[in-house]
C-alpha positions as CSV (number, residue, x, y, z in Angstrom):
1,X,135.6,137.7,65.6
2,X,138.8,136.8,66.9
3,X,142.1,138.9,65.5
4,X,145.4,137.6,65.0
5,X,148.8,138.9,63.6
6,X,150.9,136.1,62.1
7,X,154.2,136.9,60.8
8,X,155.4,134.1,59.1
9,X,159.4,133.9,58.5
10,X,160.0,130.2,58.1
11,X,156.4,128.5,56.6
12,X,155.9,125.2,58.0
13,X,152.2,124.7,58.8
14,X,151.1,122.2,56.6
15,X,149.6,120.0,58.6
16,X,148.8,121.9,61.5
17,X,145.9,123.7,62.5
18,X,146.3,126.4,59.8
19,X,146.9,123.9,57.2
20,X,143.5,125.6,55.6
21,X,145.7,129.2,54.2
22,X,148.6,126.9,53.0
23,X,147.7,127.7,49.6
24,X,146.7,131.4,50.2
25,X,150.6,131.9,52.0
26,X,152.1,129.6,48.8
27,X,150.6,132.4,46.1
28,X,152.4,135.3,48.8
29,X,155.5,137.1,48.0
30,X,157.5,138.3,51.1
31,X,156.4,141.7,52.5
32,X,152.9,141.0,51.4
33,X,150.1,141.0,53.5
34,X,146.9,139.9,53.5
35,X,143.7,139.3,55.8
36,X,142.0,136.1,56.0
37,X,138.4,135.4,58.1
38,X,137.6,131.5,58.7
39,X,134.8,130.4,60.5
40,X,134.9,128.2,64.2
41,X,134.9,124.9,62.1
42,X,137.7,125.3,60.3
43,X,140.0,126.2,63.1
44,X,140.0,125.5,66.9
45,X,136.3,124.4,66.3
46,X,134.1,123.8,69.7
47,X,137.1,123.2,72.1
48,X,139.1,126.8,71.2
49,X,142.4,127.8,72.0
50,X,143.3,128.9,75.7
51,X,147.0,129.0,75.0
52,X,145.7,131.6,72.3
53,X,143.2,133.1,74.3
54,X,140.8,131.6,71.9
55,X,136.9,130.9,73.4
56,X,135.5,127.8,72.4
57,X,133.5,128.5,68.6
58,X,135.0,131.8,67.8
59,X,135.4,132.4,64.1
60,X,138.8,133.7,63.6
61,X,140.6,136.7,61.5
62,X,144.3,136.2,60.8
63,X,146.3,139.4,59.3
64,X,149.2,137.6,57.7
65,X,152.3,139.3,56.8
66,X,155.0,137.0,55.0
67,X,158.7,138.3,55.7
68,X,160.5,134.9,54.0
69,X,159.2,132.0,53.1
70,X,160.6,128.1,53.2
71,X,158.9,125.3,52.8
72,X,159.6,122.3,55.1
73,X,159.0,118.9,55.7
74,X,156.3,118.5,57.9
75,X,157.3,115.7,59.9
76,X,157.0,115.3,63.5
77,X,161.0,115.3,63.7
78,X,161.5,118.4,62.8
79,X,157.9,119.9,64.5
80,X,157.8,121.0,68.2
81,X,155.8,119.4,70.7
82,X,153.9,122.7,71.1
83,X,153.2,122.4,67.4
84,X,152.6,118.5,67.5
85,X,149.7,119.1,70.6
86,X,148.0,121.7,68.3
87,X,147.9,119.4,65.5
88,X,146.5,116.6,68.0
89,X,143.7,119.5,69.2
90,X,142.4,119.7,65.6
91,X,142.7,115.9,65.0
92,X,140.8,115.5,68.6
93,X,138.0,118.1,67.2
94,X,137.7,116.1,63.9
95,X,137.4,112.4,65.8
96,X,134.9,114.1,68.3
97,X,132.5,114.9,65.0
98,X,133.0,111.5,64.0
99,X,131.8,109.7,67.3
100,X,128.9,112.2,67.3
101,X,127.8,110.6,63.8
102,X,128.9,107.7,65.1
103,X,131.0,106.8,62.9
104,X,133.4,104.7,65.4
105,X,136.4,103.9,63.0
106,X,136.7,107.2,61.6
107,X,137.0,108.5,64.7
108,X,139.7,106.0,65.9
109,X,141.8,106.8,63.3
110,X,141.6,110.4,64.0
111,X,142.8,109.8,67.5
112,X,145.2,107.3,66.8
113,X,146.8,109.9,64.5
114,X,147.6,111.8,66.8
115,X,149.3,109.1,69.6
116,X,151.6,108.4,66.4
117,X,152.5,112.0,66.1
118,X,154.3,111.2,69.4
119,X,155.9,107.9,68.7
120,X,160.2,108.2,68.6
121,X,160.3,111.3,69.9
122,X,164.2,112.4,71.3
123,X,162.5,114.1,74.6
124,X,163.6,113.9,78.0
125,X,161.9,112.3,81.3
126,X,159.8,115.6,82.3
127,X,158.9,116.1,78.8
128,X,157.6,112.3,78.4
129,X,156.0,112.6,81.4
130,X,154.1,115.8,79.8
131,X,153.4,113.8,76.6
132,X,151.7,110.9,78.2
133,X,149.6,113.3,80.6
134,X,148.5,114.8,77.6
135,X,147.7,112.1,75.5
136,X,145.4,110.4,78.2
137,X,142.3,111.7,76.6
138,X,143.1,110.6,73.0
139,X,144.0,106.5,75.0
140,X,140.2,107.1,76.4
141,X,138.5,108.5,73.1
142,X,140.2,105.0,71.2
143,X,139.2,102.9,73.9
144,X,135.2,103.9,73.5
145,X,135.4,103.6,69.3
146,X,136.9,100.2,70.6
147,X,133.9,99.8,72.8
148,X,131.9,100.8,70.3
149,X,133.3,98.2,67.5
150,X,132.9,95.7,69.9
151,X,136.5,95.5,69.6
152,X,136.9,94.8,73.9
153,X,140.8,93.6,73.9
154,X,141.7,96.1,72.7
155,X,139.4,98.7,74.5
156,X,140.9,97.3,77.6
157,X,144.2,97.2,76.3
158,X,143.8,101.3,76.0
159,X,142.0,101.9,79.3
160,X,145.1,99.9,80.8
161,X,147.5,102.5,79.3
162,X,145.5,105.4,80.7
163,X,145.4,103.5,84.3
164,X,149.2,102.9,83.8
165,X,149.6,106.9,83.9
166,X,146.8,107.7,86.3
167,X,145.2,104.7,88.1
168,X,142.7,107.3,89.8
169,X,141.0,107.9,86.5
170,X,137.8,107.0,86.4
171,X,136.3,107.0,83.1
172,X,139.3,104.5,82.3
173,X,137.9,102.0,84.6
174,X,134.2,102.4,83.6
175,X,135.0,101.5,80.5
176,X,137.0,98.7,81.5
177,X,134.0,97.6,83.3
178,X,131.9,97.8,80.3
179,X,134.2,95.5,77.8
180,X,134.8,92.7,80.7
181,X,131.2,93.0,81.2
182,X,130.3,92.7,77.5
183,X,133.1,89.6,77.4
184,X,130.9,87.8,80.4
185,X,133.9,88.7,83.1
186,X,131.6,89.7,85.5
187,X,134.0,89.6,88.5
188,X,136.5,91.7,86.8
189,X,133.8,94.0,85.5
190,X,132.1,94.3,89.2
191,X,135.8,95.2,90.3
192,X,136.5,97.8,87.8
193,X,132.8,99.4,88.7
194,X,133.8,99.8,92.0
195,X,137.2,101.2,91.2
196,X,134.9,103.8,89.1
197,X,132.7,104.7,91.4
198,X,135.5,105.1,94.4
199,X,136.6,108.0,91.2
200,X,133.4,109.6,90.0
201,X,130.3,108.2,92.3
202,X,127.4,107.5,90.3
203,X,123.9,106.3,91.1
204,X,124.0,104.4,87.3
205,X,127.0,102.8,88.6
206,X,126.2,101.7,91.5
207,X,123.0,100.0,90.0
208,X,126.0,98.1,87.8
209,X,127.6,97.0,90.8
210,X,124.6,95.5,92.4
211,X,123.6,94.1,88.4
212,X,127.1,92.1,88.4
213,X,126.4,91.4,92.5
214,X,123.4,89.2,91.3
215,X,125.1,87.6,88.2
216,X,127.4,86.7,90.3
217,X,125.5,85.1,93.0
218,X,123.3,83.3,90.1
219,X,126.4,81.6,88.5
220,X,127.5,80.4,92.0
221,X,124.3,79.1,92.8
222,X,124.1,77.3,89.6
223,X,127.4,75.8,90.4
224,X,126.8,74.4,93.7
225,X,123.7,72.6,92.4
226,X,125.8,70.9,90.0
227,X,129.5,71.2,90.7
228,X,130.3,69.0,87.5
229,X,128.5,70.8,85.5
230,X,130.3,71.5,82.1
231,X,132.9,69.5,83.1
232,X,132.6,66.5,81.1
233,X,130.4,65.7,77.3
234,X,128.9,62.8,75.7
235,X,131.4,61.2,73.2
236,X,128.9,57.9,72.8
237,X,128.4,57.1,69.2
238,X,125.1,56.4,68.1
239,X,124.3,53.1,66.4
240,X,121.5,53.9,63.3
């Protein structure tokens, strides 16, 4: 078990990843303290808490001692983006259980959540900068529920973001390669492949490379034997 000391003088975790004692610190009275043990899955979960020094299912014991309390609003305004990332860590912990059962649009909203946590933030250029970097694997974990759902605009719409803030990513561009492959865009998706495995070499890609190779080759082939193929239909009415 895992021991904390939480001294809470302004209360304003609803919402974050303590949200679970916001009843417990609600029946307090300040100078009061009290001793609470949670198991893993209702705190940091499987991923943990290395700002904390928290391993990754550790069940957790928090000794809380109230000095004041004030309840506040629990909007991202007023919440700091050290606060804001925690809350995405639980929602990213909740989504990741929901793609396990795959249960695809669950899980997208869970992630989604937490890109609109960030949304009209007043933060400067560095900070933005740390924002994005940091919300790169919540743009990936929406692009596969969109996979998933079949849903392949918009999965590519998210891998672009991702590539927008780190074009050597990888993953991004696998999954790219999947939806334009699933769409039939087999020249984008061998490209994207490629782009993959130049990032994160892969036998499995590599046999998708050569796979779109000879898709290729077969749809050229078709077209040279019949160049004007497709190109015009039968509008003859027939005479009964």
């Amino acid at each position: 078990i895992i021991s904390f000391l939480f001294t809470i003088t302004v209360y304003n975790i609803v919402g974050s990843i303590l949200e679970f004692i916001s009843d417990l610190v609600k029946q307090m009275v300040p100078g009061q303290q009290i001793v609470v043990s949670t198991k893993c899955n209702r705190v940091y979960g499987s991923m943990g808490c290395p700002t904390h020094g928290v391993p990754p299912n550790a069940d957790i014991e928090f000794t809380i001692t109230l000095v004041s309390y004030e309840e506040c609003s629990t909007t991202p305004d007023n919440m700091t983006i050290f606060e804001l990332k925690e809350q995405g860590l639980l929602l990213k912990e909740r989504g990741s259980e929901y793609v396990q059962k795959k249960q695809f649009d669950l899980a997208r909203s869970e992630y989604m959540q937490t890109v609109q946590l960030f949304e009209n933030l007043n933060t400067n250029e560095e900070e933005d900068l740390d924002i994005q970097l940091y919300l790169v694997p919540f743009y990936q974990n929406i692009a596969l529920c969109e996979l998933q759902l079949e849903n392949y605009s918009s999965c590519l719409n998210y891998c672009s973001t991702v590539l927008d803030i780190d074009p050597t990513n990888g993953k991004a561009h696998y999954r790219m390669a999947l939806a334009y492959e699933k769409s039939q865009l087999y020249k984008e998706a061998k490209w994207h492949y490629t782009e993959s495995n130049k990032y994160m070499e892969s036998k499995g890609t590599q046999k998708k490379i050569a796979r779109m190779s000879i898709i290729l080759k077969e749809i050229s082939n078709r077209k040279s034997k019949n160049p004007y193929a497709g190109m015009f239909r039968d509008t003859t009415k027939r005479i009964s």
